[in-house]
Phi, psi and omega in degrees: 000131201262168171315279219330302203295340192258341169292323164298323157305302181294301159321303193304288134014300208263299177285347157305324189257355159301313173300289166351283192293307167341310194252021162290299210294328198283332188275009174274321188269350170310316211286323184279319166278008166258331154329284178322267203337320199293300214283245211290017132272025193233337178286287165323314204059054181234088196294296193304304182301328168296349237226328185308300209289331187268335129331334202263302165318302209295347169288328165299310177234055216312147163076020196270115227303328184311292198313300200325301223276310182313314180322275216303341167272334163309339168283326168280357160280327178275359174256104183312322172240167189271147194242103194284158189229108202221155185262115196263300213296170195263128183276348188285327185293336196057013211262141194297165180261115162287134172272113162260109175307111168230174166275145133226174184253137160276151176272146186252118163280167186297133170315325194272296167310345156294319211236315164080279171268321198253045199267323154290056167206042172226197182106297240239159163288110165303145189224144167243152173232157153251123131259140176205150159224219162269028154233004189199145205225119182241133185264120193231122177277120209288323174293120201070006179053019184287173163265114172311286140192202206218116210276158137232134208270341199267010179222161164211181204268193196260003140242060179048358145341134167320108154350088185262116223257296168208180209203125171125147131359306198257003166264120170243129183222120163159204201239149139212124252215086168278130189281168187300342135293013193025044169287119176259149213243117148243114231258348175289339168277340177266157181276093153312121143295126165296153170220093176092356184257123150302147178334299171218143183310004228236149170268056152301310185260353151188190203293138197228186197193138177237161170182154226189119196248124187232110194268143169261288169201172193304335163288333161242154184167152181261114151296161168213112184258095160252134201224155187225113167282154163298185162049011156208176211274332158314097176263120155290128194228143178211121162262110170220129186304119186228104183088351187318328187315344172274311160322291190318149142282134176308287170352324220275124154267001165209165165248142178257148193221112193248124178222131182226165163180185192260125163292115161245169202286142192249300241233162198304291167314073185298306172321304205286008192258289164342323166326304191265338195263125010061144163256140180228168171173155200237136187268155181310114156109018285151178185292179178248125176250184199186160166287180192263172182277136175024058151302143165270345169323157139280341173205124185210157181215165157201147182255133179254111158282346176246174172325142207255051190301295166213183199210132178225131166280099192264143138238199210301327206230287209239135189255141152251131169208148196256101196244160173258159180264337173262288162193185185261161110035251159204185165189172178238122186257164167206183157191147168283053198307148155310151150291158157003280186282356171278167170290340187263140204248343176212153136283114184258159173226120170256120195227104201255158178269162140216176197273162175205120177277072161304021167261335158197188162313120193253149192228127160239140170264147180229223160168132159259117160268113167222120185202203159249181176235107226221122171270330150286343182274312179273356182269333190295319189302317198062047169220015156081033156272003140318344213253347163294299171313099179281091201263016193139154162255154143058232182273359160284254184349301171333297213284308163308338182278307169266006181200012168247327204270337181294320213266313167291325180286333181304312179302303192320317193277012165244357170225129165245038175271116189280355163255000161290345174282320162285337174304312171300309176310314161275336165329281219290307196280352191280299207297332173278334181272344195308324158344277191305311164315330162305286171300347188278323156325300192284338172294304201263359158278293169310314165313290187325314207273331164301358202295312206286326177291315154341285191291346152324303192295321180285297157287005175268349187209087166244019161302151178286311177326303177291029216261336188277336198277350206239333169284327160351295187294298177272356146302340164245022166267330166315294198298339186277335193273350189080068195210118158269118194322321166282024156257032152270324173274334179291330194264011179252304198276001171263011172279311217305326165328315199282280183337315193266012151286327185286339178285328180280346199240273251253356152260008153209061194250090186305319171321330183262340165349132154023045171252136183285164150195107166085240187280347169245135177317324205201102186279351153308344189204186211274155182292173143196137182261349161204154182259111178305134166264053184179145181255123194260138182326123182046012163247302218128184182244000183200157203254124174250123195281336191284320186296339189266348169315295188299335176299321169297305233265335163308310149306336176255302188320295194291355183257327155307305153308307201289169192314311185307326160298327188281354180099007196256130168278132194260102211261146197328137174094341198236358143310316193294308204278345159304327184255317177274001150298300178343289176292308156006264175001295182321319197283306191271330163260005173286350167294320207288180178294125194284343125357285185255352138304306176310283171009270177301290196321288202321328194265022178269311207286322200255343142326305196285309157262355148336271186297331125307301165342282200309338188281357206253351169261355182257117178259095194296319156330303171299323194303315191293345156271346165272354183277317179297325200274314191285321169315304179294332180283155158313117180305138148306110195282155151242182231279326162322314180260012161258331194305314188299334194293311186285339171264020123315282180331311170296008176225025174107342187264077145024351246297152169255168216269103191303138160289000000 
């Protein structure tokens, strides 16, 4: 056996146990993100849907005890006999693992023995209420005394569906708890008495109270109060502990507060909504934090340990949120993503502290916010729930907050067809940036008339060698003529904030919501003239006529602007990158909001007439004589370099005088 044959064995080898681990590591990590997803629809008490993910697992890794175990306790909940799930295939075999089904009987424990003191408040035939007024209509359930869910009457979802915030079973709001028998009490499972509340509720015309009672007996028991204004989106929620000191442990200083739920998709565009749906929460006295904005997790939590002011389950357009009136505790936040195919786009979880006195009656004041996120509507609250609207960090946020957002509502109150509002709205901003846009011309004009001493300069030094001697040369043809190479580029890159603000303003600008404009339905989200029967990678299933605009209209500005039109030498590679950024671009905005593509075409389009303007003040003749008249003269020292000339001269020293 020659080298060659035992070097080749080996890479063979090599690449064998590469491949191994590779695809070891991948069906570990498939197997662990279909785990997260199961595990916390399971958390939720979305059985039927756990029971899918964990199957779903179980294809990755068959037979693995955990997923089995999870099946089989979920089959006894949901099965009158318990439905066993046990692994017949031989793992040796490599062979997929067959599921075999048997029966058995669960023993049922007592219900009374379970629950102890609230042991009347199980049982019962669920009942629903409304509170509502005229924005908001909340169905609130005696099981657990929660908000079932929550209607908003002015939006609707992007196939004219009612707005549903959440909705369902699988939503839990409540305390959880051991009693002084050390029974554990989740308040989301037991059954409220209404008190005093009718079916429905409503505060249209003025403040109503819905309230809902979870009894031990009539002197003790947790209240619930929900109270509604007209015209808003705020609900007051107060909670009071009344006689509980006997129930509770003396011992006990807080109580936990778990509130979850399902997000489902409100808006056309599930990539780009999902993007945007979120956990957000503002620390006491402090910023507003978050999971990060268009994450690729499937899963992510963090436990906060110091206070808490509120926590919002957000998506793209509308927030549910939970504020304290003083604060929480700490807490632990997670989220899920969902499949594809669900209607739902994340599971969220909040599992909150709160302080708890067993010395007396204990109270918490509280506020439901379901609403949209409106940057006027949430600032108006003063609790920095504007900061739901994701406009940006740092000077991006600046440029929004104080001059893109100003600028749009000042429009709003005289026009409302929103896309003459964005077409004025770049006018205004091209007309304030115009300046720069002049100098960045005026820049690429003085290169241009310079081109022919460059090709001189090129030809006197065309050797590889010379290449330090030839940059030498035209760097000190810049300076005699008064010219920076970077001054065409500097005034393009001090636009780009306003460009990446904008990217940041106009997809989760609620105000562009299922608003038409010429051929798109919806500037929120992406246009489309025709829906692809195939999904093509990172473009999408459909062709956006506003993204193939900005894209045409990018290319000829950049092809018009570039060195080669100017008569400029032009360097390898960057012909290519005139076409191939554009089409990037394409690739990556064609999901977006058809809003802020329209935008970049209009600010393509008025660059564009910008840059004829601007050529018809610039007289490349005058510029080359003054360029010439500035070449012949002596540079100008500055005031730095005559100070050093001059404190030479004072110790003695001479420079001698150029021939």
């Amino acid at each position: 056996m020659d080298r060659n044959t035992i070097t080749g064995l080996v890479l063979i080898f090599l690449v064998f146990i590469g491949f191994s681990v590779y695809n070891s590591n991948k069906l570990k990590k498939s197997y662990d993100s279909s785990v997260v997803v199961a595990d916390s629809l399971y958390e939720a008490g979305n059985y039927e849907a756990a029971k899918v993910q964990y199957f779903k697992a179980l294809e990755f890794k068959p037979g693995t005890p955990e997923a089995v175990s999870r099946i089989n306790e979920i089959n006894s909940i949901l099965l009158p006999e318990t439905t066993v799930v046990t692994d017949s295939a031989s793992t040796e075999t490599g062979r997929d693992t067959e599921l075999n089904i048997s029966t058995g009987q669960d023993q049922l424990e007592d219900v009374q023995d379970q629950t102890g003191a609230f042991s009347g408040a199980i049982e019962r035939k669920q009942e629903f209420f409304i509170l509502k007024n005229d924005k908001v209509e909340l169905t609130i359930s005696d099981k657990g005394g929660r908000v079932y869910s929550a209607l908003l009457y002015d939006y609707y979802t992007h196939d004219q569906n009612p707005l549903i915030l959440f909705d369902g079973d699988s939503t839990i709001f409540g305390f959880k708890f051991f009693t002084r028998d050390n029974k554990r009490i989740e308040t989301n499972k037991m059954y409220f008495d209404p008190v005093g509340t009718e079916k429905i509720v409503d505060a249209t015309a003025e403040r109503k109270s819905a309230v809902f009672r979870l009894k031990v007996s009539d002197e003790k028991f947790i209240e619930y109060v929900y109270s509604l204004d007209p015209g808003e989106y705020m609900v007051d929620f107060e909670v009071k502990m009344v006689g509980m000191e006997d129930v509770l442990p003396s011992n006990l200083s807080s109580l936990n507060f778990d509130w979850k739920l399902y997000m489902p998709q409100q808006e056309k565009g599930r990539q780009n909504e999902n993007n945007w749906t979120n956990i957000k929460y503002k620390h006491y006295n402090d910023v507003v934090d978050g999971f990060k904005d268009r994450s690729q997790k499937d899963f992510d939590e963090t436990d906060i340990p110091t206070r808490i002011k509120w926590v919002a389950f957000k998506d793209q357009f509308f927030s549910s949120v939970l504020i304290a009136d003083d604060s929480f505790s700490n807490g632990y936040l997670s989220y899920s993503n969902l499949p594809e195919d669900s209607r739902y786009l994340r599971s969220c979880t909040a599992e909150l502290s709160m302080p708890y006195d067993p010395g007396s009656d204990t109270g918490y004041d509280m506020k439901l916010y379901f609403g949209p996120n409106h940057y006027k509507t949430l600032k108006k609250y003063d609790l920095q729930m504007e900061d739901l609207v994701m406009l940006g960090k740092n000077v991006i946020k600046f440029i929004n907050k104080y001059v893109i957002v100003q600028i749009f509502n000042w429009l709003n109150k005289y026009i409302s067809n929103y896309g003459i509002i964005i077409l004025i709205l770049t006018v205004i901003i091209k007309v304030v940036l115009f300046p720069l846009t002049f100098k960045s011309y005026q820049s690429q004009a003085k290169m241009k008339v310079l081109q022919p001493m460059v090709a001189e300069i090129n030809k006197k030094y065309p050797k590889q060698d010379d290449a330090m001697k030839k940059q030498q040369a035209t760097m000190d043809l810049y300076k005699k003529a008064g010219v920076s190479p970077m001054g065409g580029c500097l005034p393009m890159l001090l636009q780009m904030p306003i460009l990446y603000a904008m990217f940041r303003f106009f997809p989760t600008s609620i105000e562009l919501r299922q608003e038409s404009f010429l051929w798109a339905d919806d500037l929120s989200t992406y246009d489309s003239i025709l829906d692809l029967p195939f999904n093509i990678p990172l473009y999408g299933d459909h062709i956006s006529l506003f993204t193939l605009l900005m894209t045409v209209s990018t290319i000829i500005t950049m092809k018009i602007n570039s060195p080669s039109s100017t008569g400029q030498e032009q360097m390898p590679g960057m012909k290519m990158m005139t076409y191939i950024m554009p089409v990037m671009f394409m690739f990556i905005l064609n999901n977006f909001s058809a809003g802020l593509t329209y935008y970049y075409f209009l600010a393509n389009i008025i660059t564009f007439g910008q840059n004829m303007l601007s050529k018809k003040f610039v007289n490349e003749e005058a510029m080359l004589k003054k360029i010439n008249e500035n070449k012949n003269k002596a540079p100008k020292k500055s005031k730095f370099q005559q100070r050093l000339e001059e404190a030479a001269k004072q110790r003695g020293y001479n420079p001698p005088k150029k021939k």
